[in-house]
N, C-alpha and C positions, 0 to 999 in steps of 0.2 A: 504494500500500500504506500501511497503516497506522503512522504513526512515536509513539513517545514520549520524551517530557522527563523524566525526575524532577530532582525539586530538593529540598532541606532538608534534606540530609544535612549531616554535620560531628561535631563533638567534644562531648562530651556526655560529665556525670559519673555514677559511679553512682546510683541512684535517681533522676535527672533524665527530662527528657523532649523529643523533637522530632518533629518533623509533617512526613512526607514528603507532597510531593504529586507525582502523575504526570498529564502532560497526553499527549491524544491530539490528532495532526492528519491529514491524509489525504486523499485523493480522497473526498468527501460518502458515497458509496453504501458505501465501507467504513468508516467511524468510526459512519456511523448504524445498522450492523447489529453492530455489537460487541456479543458476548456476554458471557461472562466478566473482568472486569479484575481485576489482582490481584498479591502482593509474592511475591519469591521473596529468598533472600536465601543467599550463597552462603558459606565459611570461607576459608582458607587453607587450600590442598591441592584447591580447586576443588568440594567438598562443595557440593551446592546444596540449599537445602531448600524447602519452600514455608510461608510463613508466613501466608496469608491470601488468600482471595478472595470475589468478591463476583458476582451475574447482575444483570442490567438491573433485576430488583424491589429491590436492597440489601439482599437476604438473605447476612450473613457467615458464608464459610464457617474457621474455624482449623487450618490444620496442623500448627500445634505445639504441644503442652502448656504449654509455658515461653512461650509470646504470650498465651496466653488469661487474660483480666483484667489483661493490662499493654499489649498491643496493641489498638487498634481498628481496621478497616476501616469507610473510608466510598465512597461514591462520587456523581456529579453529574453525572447523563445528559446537561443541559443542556450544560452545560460542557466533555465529557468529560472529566470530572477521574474521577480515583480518587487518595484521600488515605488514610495510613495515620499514626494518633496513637500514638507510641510514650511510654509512661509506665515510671516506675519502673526504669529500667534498670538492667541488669548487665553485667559484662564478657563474659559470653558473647557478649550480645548485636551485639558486633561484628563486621559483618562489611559486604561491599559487598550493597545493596537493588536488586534488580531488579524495575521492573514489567513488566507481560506485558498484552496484549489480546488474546483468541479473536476471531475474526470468521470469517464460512464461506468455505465450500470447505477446511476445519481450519487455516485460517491460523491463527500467532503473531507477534504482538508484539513485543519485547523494546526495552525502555530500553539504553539503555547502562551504567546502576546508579551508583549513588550512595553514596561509605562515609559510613558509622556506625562512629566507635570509640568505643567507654566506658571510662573512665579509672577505675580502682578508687582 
């Protein structure tokens, strides 16, 4: 099955910025059919939201109002990376980043996540 890394989480002031990245690894025949990769990103009290995802062409997709123009989705079919560029932060913004990978038969992914706090 499908495993992931994230990394590059940490402490971060407001209006700053850090660059998560999520690596995939796995039995070949499922990292090579990964569909969807992408952040989820969860509050205290377990609130999970989705911030962002992307399909094997690098079409982003935003699920929150509050990421779009301070978030990027990217991703690296080669590499199986998927990276998410966070700009301009706010204290909302903290929370633990979860990445996730589709691949068939409807399997998921899931990182283990990574916190993001913002210090006002």
């Amino acid at each position: 099955q499908v495993q992931l890394v994230e990394s590059g989480g940490g402490l971060a002031q407001t209006g700053g910025s850090l660059r998560l990245s999520c690596a995939a690894s796995g039995p070949t025949i499922d990292v090579n059919t990964i569909s969807v990769m992408g952040w989820f990103r969860e509050y205290p009290g377990n609130r999970r939201e989705l911030v962002a995802d992307t399909g094997r062409g690098g079409v982003p997709h935003y699920g929150e109002d509050r990421a779009k123009g301070r978030f990027t989705i990217s991703r690296d079919n080669a590499k199986k990376m998927v990276y998410l560029q966070m700009n301009k932060f706010i204290p909302a913004d903290t929370a633990v980043y979860y990445c996730y990978a589709d691949y068939p038969c409807a399997l998921r992914a899931w990182g283990l996540g990574t916190q993001v706090t913002v210090s006002s």
